[in-house]
C-alpha positions in Angstrom: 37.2 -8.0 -8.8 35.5 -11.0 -7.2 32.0 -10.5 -5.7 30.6 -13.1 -3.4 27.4 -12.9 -1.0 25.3 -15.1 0.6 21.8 -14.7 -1.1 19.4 -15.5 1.6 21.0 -13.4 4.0 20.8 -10.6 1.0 16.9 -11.6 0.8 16.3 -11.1 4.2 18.3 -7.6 4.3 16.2 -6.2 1.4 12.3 -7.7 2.6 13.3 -5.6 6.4 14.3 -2.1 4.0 11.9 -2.5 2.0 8.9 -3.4 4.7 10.7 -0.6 7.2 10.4 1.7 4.2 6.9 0.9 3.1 5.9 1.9 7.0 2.1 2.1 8.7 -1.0 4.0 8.6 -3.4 4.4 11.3 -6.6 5.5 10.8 -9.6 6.3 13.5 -13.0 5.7 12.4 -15.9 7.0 14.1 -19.5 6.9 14.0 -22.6 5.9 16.0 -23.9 2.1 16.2 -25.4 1.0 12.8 -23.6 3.1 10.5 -21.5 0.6 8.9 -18.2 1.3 9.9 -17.2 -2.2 10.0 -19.0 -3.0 6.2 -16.5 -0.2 5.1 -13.4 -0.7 6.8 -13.7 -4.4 4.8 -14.5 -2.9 1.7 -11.9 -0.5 1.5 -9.2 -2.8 2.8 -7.4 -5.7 2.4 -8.1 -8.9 5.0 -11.5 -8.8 6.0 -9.8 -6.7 8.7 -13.1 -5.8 10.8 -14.1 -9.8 11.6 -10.3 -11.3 11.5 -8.1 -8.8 13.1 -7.2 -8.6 16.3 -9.5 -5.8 17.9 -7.3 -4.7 21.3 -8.9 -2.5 23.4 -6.9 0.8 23.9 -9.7 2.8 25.9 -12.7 2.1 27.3 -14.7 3.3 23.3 -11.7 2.5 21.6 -10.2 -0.5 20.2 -7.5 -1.1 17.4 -7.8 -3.5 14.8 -5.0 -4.8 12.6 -3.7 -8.0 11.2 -0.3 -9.1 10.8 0.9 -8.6 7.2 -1.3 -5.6 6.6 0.9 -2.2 7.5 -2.6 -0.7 9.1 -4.5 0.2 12.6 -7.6 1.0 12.2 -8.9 2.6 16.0 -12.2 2.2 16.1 -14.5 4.7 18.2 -17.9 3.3 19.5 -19.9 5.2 22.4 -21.4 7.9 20.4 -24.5 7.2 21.4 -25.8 11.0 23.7 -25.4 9.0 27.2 -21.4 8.2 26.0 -20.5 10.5 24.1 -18.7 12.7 26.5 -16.7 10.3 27.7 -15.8 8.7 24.4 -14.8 12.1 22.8 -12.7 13.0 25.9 -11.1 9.5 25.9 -10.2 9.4 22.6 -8.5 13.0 22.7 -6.6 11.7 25.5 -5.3 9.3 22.9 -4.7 11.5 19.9 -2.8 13.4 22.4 -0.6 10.3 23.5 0.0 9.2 20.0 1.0 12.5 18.8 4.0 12.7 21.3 5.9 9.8 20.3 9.0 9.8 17.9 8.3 6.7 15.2 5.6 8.6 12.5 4.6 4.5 12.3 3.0 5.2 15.5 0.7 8.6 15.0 -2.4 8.3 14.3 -2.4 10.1 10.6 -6.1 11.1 9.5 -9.6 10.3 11.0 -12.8 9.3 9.0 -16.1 10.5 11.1 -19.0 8.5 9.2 -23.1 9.5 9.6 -25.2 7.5 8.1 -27.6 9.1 5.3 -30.8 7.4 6.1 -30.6 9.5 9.7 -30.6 13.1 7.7 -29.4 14.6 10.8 -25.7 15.8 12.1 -25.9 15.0 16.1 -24.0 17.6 18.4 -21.6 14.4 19.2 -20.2 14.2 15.9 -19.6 18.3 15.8 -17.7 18.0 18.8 -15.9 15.0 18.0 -14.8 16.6 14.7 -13.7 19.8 16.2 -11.8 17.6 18.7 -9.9 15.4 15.7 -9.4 18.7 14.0 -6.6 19.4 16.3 -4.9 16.5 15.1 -5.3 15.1 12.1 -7.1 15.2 9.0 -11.0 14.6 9.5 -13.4 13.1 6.3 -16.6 13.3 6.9 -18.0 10.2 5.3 -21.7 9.5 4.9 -22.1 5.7 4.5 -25.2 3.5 3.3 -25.4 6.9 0.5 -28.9 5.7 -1.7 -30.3 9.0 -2.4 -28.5 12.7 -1.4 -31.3 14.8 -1.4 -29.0 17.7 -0.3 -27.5 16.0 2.7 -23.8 16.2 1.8 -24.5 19.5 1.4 -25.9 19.8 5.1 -23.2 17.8 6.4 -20.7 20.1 4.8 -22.0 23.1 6.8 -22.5 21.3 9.9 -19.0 19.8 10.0 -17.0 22.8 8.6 -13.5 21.6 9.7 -13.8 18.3 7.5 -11.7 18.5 4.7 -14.2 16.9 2.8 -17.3 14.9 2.5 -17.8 11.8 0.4 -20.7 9.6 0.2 -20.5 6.0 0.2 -21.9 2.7 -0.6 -19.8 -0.3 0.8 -21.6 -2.8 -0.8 -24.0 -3.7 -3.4 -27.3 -3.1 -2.3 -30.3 -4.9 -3.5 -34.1 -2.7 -2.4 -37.4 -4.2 -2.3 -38.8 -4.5 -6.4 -35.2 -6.1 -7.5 -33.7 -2.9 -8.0 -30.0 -3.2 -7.5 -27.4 0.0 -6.5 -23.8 -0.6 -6.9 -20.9 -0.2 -4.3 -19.9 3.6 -4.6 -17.6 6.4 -3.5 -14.7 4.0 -2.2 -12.7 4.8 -4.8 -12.9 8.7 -4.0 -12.5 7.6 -0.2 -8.9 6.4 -1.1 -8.3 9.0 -3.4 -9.0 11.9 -0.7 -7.4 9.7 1.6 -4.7 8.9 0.0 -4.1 12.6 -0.7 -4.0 14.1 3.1 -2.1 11.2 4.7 1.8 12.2 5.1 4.0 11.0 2.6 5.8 8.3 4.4 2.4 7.1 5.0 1.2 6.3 1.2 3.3 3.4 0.7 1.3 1.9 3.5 -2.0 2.9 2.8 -1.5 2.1 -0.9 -0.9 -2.0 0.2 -3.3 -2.1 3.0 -6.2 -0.8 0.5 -7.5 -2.9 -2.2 -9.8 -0.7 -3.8 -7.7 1.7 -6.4 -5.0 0.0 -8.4 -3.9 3.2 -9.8 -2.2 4.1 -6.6 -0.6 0.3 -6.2 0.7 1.5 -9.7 1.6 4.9 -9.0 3.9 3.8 -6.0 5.3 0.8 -7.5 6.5 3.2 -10.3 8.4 5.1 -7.9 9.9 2.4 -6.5 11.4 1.3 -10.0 12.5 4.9 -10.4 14.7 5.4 -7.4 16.0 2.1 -7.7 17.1 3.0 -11.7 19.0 6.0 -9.9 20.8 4.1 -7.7 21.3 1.6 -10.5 22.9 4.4 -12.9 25.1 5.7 -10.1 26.3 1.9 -9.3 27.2 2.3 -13.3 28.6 5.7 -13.5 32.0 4.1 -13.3 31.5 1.6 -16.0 31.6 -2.0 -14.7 33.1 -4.9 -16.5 30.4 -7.3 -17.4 31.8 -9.9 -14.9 31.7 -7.7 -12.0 28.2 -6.1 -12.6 27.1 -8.0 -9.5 26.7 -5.0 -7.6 23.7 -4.1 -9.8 21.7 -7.1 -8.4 21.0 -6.2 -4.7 19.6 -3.4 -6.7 17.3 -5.5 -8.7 16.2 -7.8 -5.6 15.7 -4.6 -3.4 13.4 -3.0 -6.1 11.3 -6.1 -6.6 10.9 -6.3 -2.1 9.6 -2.6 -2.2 7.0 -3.5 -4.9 5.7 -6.1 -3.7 5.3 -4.2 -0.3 3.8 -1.3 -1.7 1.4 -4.0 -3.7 0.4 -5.7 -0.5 1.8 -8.6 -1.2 2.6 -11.1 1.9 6.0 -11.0 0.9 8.6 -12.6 2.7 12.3 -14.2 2.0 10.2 -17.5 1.0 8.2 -15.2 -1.6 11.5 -13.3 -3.0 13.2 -16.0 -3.5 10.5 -17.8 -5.6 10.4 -15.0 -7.6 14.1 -14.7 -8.6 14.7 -18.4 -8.9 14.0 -17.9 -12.7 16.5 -15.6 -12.9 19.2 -16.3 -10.3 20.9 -19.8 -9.3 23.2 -20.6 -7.0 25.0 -23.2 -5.0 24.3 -23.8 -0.8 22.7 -20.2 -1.3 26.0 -18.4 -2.5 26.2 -17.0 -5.8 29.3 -15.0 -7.8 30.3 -13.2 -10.8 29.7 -13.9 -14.0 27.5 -16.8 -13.4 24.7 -14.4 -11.3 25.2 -11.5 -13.7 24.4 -13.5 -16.4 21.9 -15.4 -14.9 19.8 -12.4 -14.3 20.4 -9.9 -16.9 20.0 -12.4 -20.4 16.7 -12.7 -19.6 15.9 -9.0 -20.9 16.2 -8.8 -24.6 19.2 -6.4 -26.0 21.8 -7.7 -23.2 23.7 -9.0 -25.9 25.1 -6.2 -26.9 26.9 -4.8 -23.7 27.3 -8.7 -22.5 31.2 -8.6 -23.8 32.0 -5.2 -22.7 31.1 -3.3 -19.9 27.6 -2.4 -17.5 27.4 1.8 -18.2 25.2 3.8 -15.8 22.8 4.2 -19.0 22.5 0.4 -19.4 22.2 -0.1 -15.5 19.3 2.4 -15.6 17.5 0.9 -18.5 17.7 -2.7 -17.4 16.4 -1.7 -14.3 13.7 0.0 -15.3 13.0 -2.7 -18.0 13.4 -5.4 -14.9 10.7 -3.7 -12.6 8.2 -2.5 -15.3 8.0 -6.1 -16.4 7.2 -7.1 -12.4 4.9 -4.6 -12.3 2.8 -5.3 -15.5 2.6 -9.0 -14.2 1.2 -7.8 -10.9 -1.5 -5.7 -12.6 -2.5 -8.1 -15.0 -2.8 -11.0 -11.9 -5.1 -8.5 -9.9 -6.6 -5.8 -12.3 -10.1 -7.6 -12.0 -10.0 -9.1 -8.3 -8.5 -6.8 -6.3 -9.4 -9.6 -3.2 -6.9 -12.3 -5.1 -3.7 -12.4 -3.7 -1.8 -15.0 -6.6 0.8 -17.2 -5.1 4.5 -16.6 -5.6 4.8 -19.2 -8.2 2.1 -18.0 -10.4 3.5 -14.0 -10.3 6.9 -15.7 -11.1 5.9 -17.1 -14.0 4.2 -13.8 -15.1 7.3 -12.3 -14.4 9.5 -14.1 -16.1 7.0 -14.0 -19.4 6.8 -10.5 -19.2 10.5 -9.7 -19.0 11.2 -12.4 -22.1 8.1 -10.4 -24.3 9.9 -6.9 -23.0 11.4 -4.4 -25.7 13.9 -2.8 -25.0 14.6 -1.5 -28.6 18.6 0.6 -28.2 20.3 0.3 -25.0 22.5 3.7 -23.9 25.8 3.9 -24.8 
């Protein structure tokens, strides 16, 4: 069997799946003037999306923000102020009601954050209505930003805003208060967590690359990637291949590595992937074939020796792959772990890469 492809076209395939796949979130924030929603949207997500996105107006109170590369619309609600906020909560329904109807989930809005600030110590009848109103909808957080000292006001806003699903209190930044004494960033953490939780499914890929403040969900969604791609792998190899035309097993590998790097955040692109395989895969005028590609990619995991003059098994398809994307995903974590804001250049994770898959164990590959 003879297997022939042209690899950029194959790059470019897999980064549209895997970016269709990953899909958007779109989240409306609300809250009066001064209560930090824009200190909070760029703490929570990647971009410094508040100040560089584009903010297009969608109603009169309501503009979305986003920023190409990062699968995320934030709608921002202003005009909660008593003279507006009528108009605003009546406007913005009006749009709930519009995104709700169309077909592509990518365009819903999917769960609302309604922030009061804690220094105010009061729940304004704007901000009950408005959360009755989301209710209807979506998901509603109550979020109580610029949180220094409680003092039974979560507690208050709780009862006051019974149809939140919860309330979590929230410093966006470190805080330094008159005397020196310092207060750390809180609660974002818990933010994404409840977030993360009461978004729909599809939506978590998303939300996991457009956040940059909880690597344990970048981890937790990369993981599934490599776990649906070492099923697909294992069926490509339920009819054992021969070694030479085990090809079919790369698309595989290059599609796993695309939907990692998406669910990462990573500005990935058919530049990026192929910086990233060029360790592992060569070619000639972009076209690469048999033995030469198979090889190519596959001796760089230790224990391909044994199976390199017989055949690719669904067991040894499986373990490779998982082998191939846990070694991606432990150089992504150990690039970012402490500075969620750096985004490392493609040559840079390539060469983690690669020195992670040559330092991988795989100690007995399947019969």
């Amino acid at each position: 069997m003879n297997h022939e492809f042209d690899f950029t076209e194959l790059l470019k395939q897999k980064l549209e799946e895997a970016l269709k796949k990953r899909g958007r979130v779109n989240i409306v924030i609300a809250g009066k003037t001064g209560v930090g929603k824009s200190t909070l949207v760029n703490a929570v997500f990647q971009g410094n999306l508040a100040e560089t996105g584009d903010g297009r107006p969608v109603t009169k109170t309501t503009r979305e923000i986003k920023k190409d590369g990062i699968p995320l619309s934030i709608f921002d609600t202003r005009g909660l102020e008593v003279s507006e906020y009528r108009n605003t909560v009546k406007e913005l329904e009006k749009l709930m009601q519009d995104k709700s109807k169309g077909e592509d989930p990518n365009q819903h809005i999917h769960i609302a954050w309604v922030c009061v600030m804690e220094d105010s110590r009061r729940v304004e009848d704007a901000e009950i209505q408005l959360v009755e109103m989301l209710d209807k909808y979506v998901p509603v957080v109550g979020v109580i930003t610029k949180s220094v000292s409680d003092n039974g006001f979560r507690q208050t806003v709780q009862e006051l805003l019974p149809q939140t699903r919860n309330v979590v209190r929230v410093l966006a930044k470190e805080t330094v208060f008159d005397g020196g004494y310092t207060k750390s960033a809180m609660g974002l953490d818990k933010l994404v967590e409840l977030t993360m939780d009461l978004v729909p499914e599809t939506q978590r890929d998303a939300l996991s690359a457009a956040q940059k403040v909880s690597i344990k969900h970048k981890l937790q969604r990369a993981h599934t990637v490599v776990g649906g791609a070492a099923l697909t792998a294992g069926g490509v190899g339920a009819v054992p291949l021969p070694f030479s035309d085990a090809l079919a097993i790369i698309p595989i590998q290059i599609s796993m590595l695309a939907g990692i790097s998406a669910v990462w955040g990573l500005p990935v692109s058919t530049t990026f992937l192929g910086t990233l395989v060029s360790g592992a895969i060569t070619g000639s005028a972009g076209t690469i074939a048999g033995r030469a590609a198979v090889g190519a990619l596959l001796k760089l995991i230790p224990g391909i020796g044994s199976v390199a003059g017989g055949a690719i098994s669904a067991g040894v398809a499986s373990t490779l792959t998982i082998a191939f994307g846990e070694a991606y995903i432990t150089a992504l974590h150990l690039l970012t772990k402490d500075n969620p804001n750096h985004i490392p250049k493609a040559e840079e994770i390539r060469d983690e890469f690669m020195r992670q898959l040559k330092s991988s164990k795989i100690k007995q590959l399947p019969d």
